[in-house]
OpenMM code with the backbone's topology and positions (N, CA, C; nanometers):
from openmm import Vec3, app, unit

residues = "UNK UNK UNK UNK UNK UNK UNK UNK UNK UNK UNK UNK UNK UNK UNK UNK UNK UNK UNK UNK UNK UNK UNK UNK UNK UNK UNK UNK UNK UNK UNK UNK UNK UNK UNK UNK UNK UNK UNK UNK UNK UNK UNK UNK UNK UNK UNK UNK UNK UNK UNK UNK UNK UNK UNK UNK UNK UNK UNK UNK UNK UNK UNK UNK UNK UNK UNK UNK UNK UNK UNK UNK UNK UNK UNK UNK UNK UNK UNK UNK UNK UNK UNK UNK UNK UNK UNK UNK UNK UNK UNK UNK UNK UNK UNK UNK UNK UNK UNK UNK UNK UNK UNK UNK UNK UNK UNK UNK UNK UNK UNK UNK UNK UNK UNK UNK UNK UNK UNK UNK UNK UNK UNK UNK UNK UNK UNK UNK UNK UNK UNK UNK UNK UNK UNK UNK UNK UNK UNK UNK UNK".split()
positions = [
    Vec3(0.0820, -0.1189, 0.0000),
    Vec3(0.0000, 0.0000, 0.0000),
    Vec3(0.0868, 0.1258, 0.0000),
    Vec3(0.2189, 0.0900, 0.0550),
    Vec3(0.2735, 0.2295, 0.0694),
    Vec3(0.2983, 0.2780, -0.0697),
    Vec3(0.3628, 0.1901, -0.1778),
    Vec3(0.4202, 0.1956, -0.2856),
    Vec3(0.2731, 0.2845, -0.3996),
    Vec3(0.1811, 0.2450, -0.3403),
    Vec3(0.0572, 0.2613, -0.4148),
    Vec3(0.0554, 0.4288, -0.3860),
    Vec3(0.0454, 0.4669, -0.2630),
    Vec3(0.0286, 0.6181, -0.2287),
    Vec3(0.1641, 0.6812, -0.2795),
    Vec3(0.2489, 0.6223, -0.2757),
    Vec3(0.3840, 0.6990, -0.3147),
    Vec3(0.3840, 0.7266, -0.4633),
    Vec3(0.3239, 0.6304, -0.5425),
    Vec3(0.3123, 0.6444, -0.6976),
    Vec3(0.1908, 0.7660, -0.6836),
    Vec3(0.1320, 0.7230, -0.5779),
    Vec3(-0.0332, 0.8682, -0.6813),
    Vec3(-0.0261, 0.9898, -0.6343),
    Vec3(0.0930, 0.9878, -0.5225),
    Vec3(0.1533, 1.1544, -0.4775),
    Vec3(0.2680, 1.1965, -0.6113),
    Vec3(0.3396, 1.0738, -0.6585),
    Vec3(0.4065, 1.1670, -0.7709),
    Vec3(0.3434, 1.1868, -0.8860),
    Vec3(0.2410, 1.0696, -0.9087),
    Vec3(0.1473, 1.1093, -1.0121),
    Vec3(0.0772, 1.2325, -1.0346),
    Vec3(0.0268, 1.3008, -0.8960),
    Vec3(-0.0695, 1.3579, -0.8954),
    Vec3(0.0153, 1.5169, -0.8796),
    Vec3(0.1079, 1.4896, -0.8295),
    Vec3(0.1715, 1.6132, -0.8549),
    Vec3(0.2511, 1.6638, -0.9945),
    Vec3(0.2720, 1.5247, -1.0403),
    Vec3(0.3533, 1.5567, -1.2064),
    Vec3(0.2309, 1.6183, -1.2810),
    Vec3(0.0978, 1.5544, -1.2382),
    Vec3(-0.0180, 1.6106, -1.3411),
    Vec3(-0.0259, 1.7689, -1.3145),
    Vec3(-0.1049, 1.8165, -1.1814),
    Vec3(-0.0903, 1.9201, -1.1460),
    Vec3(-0.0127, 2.0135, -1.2182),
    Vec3(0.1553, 1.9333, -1.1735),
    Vec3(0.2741, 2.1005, -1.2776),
    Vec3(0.2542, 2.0990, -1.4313),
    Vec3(0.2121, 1.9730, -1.4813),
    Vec3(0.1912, 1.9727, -1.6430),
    Vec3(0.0445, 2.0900, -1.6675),
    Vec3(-0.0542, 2.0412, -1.5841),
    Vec3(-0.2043, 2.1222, -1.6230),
    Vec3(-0.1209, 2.2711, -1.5747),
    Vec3(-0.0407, 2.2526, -1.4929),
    Vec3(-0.0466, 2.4653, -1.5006),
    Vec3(0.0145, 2.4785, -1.6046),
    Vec3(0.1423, 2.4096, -1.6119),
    Vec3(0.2466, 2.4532, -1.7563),
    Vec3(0.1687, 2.4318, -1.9022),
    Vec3(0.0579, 2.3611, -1.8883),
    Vec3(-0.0129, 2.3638, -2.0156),
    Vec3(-0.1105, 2.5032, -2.0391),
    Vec3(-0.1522, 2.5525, -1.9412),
    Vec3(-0.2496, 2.6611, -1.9430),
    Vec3(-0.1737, 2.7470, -1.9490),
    Vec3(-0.0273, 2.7604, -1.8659),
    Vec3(0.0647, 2.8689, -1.8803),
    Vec3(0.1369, 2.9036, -1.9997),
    Vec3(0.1269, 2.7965, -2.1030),
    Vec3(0.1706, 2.8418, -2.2746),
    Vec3(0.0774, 2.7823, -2.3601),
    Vec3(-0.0820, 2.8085, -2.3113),
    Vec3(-0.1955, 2.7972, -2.3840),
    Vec3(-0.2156, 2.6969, -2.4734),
    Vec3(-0.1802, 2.6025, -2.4234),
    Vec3(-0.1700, 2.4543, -2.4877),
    Vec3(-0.3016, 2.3958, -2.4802),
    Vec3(-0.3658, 2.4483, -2.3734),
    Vec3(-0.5022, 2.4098, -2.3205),
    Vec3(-0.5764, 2.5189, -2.3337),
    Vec3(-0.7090, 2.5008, -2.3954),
    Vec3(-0.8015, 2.6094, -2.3989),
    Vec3(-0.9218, 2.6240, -2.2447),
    Vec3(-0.8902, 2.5438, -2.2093),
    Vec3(-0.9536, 2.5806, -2.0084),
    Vec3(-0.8530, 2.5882, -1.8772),
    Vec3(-0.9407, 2.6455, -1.8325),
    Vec3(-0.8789, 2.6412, -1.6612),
    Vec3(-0.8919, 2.5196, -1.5985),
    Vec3(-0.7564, 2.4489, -1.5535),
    Vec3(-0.7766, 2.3362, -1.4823),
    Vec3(-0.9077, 2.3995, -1.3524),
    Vec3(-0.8326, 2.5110, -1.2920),
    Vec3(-0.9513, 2.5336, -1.1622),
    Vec3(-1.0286, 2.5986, -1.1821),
    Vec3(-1.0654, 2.5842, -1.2991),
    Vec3(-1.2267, 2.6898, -1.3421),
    Vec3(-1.3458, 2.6408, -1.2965),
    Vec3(-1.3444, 2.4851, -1.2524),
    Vec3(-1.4546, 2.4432, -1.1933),
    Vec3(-1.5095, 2.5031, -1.0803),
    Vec3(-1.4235, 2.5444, -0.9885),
    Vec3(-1.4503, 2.6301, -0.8874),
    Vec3(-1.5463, 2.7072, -0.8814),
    Vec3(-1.5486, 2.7871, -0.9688),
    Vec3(-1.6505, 2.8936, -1.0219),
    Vec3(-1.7563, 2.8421, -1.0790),
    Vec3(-1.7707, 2.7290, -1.1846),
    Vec3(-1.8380, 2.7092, -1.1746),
    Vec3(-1.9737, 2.6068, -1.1138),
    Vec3(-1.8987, 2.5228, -1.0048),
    Vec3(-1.9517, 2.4655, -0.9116),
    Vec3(-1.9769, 2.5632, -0.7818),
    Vec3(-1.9244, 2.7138, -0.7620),
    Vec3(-1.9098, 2.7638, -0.6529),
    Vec3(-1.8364, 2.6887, -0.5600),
    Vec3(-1.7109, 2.6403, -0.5721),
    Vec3(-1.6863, 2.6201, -0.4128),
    Vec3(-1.5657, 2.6741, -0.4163),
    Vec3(-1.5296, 2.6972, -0.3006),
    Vec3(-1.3648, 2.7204, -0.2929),
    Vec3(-1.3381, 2.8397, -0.3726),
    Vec3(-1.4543, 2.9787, -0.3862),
    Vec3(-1.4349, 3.0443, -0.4942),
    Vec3(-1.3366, 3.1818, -0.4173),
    Vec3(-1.3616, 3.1646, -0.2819),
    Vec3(-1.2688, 3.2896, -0.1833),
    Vec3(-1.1450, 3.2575, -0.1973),
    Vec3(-1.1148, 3.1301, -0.1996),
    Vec3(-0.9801, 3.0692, -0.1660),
    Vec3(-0.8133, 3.1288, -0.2721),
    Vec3(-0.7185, 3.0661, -0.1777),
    Vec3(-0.6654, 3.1236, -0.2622),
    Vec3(-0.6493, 3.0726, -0.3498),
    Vec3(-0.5559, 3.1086, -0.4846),
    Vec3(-0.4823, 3.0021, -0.5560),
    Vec3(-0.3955, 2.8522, -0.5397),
    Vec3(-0.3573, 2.8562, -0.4299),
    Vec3(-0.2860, 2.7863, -0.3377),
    Vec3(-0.3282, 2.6690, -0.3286),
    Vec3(-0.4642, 2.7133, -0.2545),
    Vec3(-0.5428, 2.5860, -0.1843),
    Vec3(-0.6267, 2.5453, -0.2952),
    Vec3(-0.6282, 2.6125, -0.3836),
    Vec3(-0.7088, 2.5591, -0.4822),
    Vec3(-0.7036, 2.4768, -0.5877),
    Vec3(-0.5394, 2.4487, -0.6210),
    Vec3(-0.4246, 2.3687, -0.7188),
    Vec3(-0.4093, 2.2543, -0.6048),
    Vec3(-0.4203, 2.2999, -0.4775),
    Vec3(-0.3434, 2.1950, -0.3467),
    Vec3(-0.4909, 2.0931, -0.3457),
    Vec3(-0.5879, 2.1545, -0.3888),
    Vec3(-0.7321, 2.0571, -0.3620),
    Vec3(-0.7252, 2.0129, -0.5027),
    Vec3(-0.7240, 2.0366, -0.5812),
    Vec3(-0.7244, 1.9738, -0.7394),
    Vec3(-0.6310, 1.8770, -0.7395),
    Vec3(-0.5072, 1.8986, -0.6833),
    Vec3(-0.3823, 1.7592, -0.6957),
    Vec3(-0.4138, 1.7105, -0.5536),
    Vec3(-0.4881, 1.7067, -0.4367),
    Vec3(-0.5334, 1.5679, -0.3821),
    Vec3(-0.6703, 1.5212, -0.4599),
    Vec3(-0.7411, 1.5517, -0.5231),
    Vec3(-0.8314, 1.5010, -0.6145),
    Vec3(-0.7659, 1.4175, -0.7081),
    Vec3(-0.7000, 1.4562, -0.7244),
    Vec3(-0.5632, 1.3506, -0.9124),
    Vec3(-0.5039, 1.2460, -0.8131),
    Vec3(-0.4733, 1.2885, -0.7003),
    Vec3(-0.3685, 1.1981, -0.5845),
    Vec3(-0.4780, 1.0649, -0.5400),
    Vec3(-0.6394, 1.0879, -0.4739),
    Vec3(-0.7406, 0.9842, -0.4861),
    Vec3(-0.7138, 0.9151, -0.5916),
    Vec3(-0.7812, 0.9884, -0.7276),
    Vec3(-0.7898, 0.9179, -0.8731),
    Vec3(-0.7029, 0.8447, -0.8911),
    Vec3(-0.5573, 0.9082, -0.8547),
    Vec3(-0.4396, 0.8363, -0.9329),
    Vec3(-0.4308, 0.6736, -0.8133),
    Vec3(-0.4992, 0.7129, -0.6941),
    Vec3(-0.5105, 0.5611, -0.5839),
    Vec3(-0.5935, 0.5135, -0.6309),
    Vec3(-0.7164, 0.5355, -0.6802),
    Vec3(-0.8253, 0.4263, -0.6939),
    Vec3(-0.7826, 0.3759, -0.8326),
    Vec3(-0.7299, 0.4287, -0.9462),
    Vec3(-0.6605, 0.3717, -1.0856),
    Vec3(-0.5864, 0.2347, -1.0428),
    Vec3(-0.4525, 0.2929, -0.9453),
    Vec3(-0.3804, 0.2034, -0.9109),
    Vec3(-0.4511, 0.0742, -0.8315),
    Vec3(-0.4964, 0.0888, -0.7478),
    Vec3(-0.5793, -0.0552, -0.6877),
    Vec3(-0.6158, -0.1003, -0.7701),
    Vec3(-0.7432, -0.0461, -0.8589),
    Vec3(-0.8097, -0.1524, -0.9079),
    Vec3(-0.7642, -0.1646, -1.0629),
    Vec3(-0.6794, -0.0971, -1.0873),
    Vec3(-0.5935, -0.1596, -1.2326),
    Vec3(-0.5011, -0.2590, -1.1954),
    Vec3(-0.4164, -0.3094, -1.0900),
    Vec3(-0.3011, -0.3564, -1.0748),
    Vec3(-0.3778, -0.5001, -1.0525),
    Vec3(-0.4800, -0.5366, -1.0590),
    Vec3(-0.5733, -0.6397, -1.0735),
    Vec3(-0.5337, -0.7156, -1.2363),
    Vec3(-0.5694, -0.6231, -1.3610),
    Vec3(-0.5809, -0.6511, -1.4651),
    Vec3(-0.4699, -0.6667, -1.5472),
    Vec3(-0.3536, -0.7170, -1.4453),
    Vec3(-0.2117, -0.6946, -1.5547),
    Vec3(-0.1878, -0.8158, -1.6405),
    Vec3(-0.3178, -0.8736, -1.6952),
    Vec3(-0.2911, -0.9828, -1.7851),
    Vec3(-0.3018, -0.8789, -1.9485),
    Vec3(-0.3651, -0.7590, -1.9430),
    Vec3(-0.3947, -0.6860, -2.0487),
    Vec3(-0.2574, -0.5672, -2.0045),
    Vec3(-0.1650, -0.5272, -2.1284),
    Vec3(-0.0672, -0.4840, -2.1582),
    Vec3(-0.1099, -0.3773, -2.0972),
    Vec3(0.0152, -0.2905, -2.0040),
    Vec3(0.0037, -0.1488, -1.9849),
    Vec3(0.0025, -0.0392, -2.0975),
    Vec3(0.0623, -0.0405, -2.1909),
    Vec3(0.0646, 0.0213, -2.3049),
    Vec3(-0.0854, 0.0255, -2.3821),
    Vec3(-0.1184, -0.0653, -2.3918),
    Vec3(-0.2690, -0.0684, -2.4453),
    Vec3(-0.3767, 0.0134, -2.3371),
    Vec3(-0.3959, -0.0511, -2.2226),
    Vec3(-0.4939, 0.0219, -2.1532),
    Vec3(-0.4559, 0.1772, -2.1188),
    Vec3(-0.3711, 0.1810, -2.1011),
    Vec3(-0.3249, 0.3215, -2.0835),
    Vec3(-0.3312, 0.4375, -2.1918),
    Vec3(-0.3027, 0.3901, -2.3083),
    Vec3(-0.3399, 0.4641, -2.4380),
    Vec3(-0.5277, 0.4305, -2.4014),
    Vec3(-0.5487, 0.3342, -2.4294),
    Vec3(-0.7005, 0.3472, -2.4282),
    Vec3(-0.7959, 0.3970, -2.3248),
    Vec3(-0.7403, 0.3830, -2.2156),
    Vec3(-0.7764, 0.5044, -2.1232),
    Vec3(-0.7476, 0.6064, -2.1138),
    Vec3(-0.6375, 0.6666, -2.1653),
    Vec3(-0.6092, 0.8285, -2.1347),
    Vec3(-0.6871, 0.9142, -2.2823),
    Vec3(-0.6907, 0.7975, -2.3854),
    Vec3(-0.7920, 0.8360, -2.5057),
    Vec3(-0.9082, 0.9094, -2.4433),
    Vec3(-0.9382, 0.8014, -2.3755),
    Vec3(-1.1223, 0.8039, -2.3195),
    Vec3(-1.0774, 0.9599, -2.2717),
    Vec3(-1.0636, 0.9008, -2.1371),
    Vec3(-1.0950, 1.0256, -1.9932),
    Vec3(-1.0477, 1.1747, -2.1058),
    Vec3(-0.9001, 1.2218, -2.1672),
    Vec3(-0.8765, 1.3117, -2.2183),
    Vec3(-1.0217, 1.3902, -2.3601),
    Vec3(-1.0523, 1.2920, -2.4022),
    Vec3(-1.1597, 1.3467, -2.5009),
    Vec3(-1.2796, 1.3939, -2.4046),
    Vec3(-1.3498, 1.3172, -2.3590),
    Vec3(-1.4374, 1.2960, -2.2179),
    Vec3(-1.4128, 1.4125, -2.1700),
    Vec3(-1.3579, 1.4928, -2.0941),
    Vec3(-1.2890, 1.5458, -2.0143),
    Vec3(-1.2939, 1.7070, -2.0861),
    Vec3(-1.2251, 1.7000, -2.2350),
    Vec3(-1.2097, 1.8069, -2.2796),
    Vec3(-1.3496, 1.8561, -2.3595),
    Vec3(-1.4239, 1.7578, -2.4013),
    Vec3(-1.5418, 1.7582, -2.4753),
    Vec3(-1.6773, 1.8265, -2.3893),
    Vec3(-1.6184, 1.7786, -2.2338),
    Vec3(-1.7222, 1.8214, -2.1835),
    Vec3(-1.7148, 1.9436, -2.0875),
    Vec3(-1.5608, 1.9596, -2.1195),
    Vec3(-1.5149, 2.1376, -2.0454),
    Vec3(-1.5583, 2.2612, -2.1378),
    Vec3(-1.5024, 2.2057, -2.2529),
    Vec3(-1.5091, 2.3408, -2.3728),
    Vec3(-1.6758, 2.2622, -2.4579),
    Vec3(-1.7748, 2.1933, -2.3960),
    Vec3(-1.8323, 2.2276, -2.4160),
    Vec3(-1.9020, 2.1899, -2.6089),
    Vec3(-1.8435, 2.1134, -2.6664),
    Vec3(-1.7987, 2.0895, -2.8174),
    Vec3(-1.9179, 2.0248, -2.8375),
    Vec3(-1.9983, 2.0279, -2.9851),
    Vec3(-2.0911, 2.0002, -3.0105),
    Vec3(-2.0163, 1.8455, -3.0826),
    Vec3(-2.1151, 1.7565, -3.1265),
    Vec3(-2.0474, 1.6617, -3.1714),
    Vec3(-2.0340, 1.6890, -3.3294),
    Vec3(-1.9214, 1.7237, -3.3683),
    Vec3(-1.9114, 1.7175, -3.5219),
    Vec3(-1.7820, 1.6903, -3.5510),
    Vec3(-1.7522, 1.6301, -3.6108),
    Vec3(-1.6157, 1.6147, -3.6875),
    Vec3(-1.5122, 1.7283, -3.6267),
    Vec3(-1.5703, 1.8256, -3.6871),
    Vec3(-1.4396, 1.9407, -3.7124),
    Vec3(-1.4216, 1.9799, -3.5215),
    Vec3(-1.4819, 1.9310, -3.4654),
    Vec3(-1.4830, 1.9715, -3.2773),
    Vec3(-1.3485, 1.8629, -3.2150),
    Vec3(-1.2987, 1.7892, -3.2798),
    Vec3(-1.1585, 1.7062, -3.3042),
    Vec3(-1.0592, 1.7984, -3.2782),
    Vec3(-1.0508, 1.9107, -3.3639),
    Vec3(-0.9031, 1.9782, -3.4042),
    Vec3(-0.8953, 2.0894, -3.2694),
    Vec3(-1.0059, 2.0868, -3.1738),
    Vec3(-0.9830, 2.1887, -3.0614),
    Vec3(-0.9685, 2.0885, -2.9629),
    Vec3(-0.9364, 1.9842, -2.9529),
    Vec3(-0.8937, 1.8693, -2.8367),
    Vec3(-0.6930, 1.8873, -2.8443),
    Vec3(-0.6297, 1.9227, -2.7204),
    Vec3(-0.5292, 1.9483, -2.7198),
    Vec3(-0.4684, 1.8118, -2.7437),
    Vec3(-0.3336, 1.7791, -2.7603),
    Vec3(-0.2752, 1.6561, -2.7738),
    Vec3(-0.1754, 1.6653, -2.6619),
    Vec3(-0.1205, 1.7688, -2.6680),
    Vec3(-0.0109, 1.7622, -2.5344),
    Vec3(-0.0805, 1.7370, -2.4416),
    Vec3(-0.1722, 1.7170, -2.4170),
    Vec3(-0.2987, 1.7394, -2.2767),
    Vec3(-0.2975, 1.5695, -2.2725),
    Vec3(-0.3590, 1.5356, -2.4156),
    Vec3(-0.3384, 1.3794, -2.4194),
    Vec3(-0.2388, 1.3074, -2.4101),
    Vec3(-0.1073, 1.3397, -2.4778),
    Vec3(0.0250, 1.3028, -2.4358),
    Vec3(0.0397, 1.2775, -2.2819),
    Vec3(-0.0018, 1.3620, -2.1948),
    Vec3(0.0473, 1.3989, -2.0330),
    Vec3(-0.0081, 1.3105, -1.9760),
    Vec3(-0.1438, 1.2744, -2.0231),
    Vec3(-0.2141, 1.1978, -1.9720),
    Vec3(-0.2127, 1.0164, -1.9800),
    Vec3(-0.1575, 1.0192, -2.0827),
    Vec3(-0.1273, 0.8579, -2.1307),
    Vec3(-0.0105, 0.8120, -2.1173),
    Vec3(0.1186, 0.9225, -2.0680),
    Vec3(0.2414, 0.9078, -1.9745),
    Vec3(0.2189, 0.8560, -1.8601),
    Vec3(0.1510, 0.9801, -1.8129),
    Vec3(0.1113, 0.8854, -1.6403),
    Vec3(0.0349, 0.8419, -1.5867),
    Vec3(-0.0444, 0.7500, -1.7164),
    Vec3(-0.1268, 0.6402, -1.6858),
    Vec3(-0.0426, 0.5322, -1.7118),
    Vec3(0.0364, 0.5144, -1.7786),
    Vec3(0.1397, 0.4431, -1.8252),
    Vec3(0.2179, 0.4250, -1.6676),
    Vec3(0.2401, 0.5609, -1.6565),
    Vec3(0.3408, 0.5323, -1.4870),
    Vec3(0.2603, 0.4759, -1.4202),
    Vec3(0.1614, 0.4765, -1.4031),
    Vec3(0.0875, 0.4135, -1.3052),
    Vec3(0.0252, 0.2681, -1.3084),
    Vec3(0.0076, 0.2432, -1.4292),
    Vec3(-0.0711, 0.0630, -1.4757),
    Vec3(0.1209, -0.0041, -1.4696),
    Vec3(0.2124, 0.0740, -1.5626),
    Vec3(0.3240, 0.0007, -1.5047),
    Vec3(0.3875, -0.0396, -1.3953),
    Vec3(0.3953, 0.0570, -1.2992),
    Vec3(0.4061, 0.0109, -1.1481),
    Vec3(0.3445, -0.0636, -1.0962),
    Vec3(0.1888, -0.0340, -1.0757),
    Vec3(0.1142, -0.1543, -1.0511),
    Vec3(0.1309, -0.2798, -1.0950),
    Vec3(0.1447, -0.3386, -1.2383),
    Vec3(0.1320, -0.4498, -1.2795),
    Vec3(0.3064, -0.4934, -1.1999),
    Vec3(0.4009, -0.4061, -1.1916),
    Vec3(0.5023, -0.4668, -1.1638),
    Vec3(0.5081, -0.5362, -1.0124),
    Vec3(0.4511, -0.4377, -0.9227),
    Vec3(0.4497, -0.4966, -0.7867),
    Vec3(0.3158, -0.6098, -0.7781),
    Vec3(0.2833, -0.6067, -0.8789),
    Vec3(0.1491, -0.7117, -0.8282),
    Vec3(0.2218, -0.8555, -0.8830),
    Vec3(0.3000, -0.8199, -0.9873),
    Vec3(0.3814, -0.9306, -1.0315),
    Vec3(0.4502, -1.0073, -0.9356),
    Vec3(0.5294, -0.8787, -0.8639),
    Vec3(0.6326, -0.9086, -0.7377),
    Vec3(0.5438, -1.0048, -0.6698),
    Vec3(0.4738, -0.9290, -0.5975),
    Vec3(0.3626, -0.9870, -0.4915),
    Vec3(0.3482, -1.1024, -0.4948),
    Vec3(0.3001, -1.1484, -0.6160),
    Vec3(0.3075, -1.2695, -0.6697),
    Vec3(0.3984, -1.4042, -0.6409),
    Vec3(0.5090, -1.3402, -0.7182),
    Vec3(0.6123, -1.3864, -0.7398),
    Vec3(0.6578, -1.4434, -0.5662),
    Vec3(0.5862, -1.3383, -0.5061),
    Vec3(0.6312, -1.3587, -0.3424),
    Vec3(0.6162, -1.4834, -0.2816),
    Vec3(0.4699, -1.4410, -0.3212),
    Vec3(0.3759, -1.5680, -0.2851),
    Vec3(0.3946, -1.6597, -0.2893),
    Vec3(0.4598, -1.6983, -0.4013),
    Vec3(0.5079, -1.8385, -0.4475),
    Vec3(0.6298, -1.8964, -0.4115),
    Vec3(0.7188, -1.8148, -0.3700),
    Vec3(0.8223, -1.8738, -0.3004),
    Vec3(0.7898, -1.9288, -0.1369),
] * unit.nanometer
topology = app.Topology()
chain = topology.addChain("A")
for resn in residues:
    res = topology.addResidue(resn, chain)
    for name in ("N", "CA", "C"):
        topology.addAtom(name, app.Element.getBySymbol(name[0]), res)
């Protein structure tokens, strides 16, 4: 378990500095913490606490990924990880900016956004499958 929290604190913080550095050279057409506003919460707060609550939100996600992916390491990390960071990144951006469904609503989906995302899902289904391997491997001796 420790290994599990230690992967989704660096996970969740590598995401975090990528989503600012992506908004910070407009790579991304939203505010990671624009939800704020528009959910109302956390709208007094500072900046601070408000990136610090968004990356323990990625830090959960990136724990509950890891548990219950490190189950499925008979299916390649490379595959699910592209095919999940596909999903959640389209998902995600489709339903921030809001995009009607048409063809041409494709070319406003960032890729570096998707890139970032299918890295460290990758870090994360790989670690997992490796210690579950271990684990394994434990077991049996």
């Amino acid at each position: 378990m420790k290994v599990a929290i230690i992967t989704s604190i660096v996970s969740a913080l590598v995401l975090a500095l990528c989503l600012r550095g992506l908004q910070f050279f407009h790579l991304i057409d939203w505010n990671p913490i624009g939800f704020y506003k528009k959910w109302e919460l956390f709208e007094d707060s500072s900046k601070l606490f408000q990136w610090s609550f968004l990356t323990f939100i990625l830090f959960l996600f990136g724990l509950f990924l890891y548990i219950t992916l490190r189950y499925v390491h008979i299916i390649p990390a490379v595959l699910s990880s592209f095919l999940l960071g596909l999903i959640f990144t389209i998902t995600l951006e489709w339903i921030v900016l809001d995009l009607p469904l048409q063809s041409a609503s494709f070319k406003k989906l960032s890729i570096p956004f998707m890139v970032v995302v299918i890295c460290l899902l990758r870090f994360l289904l790989e670690t997992a499958n490796f210690h579950q391997k271990e684990h394994t491997a434990q077991k049996g001796n």
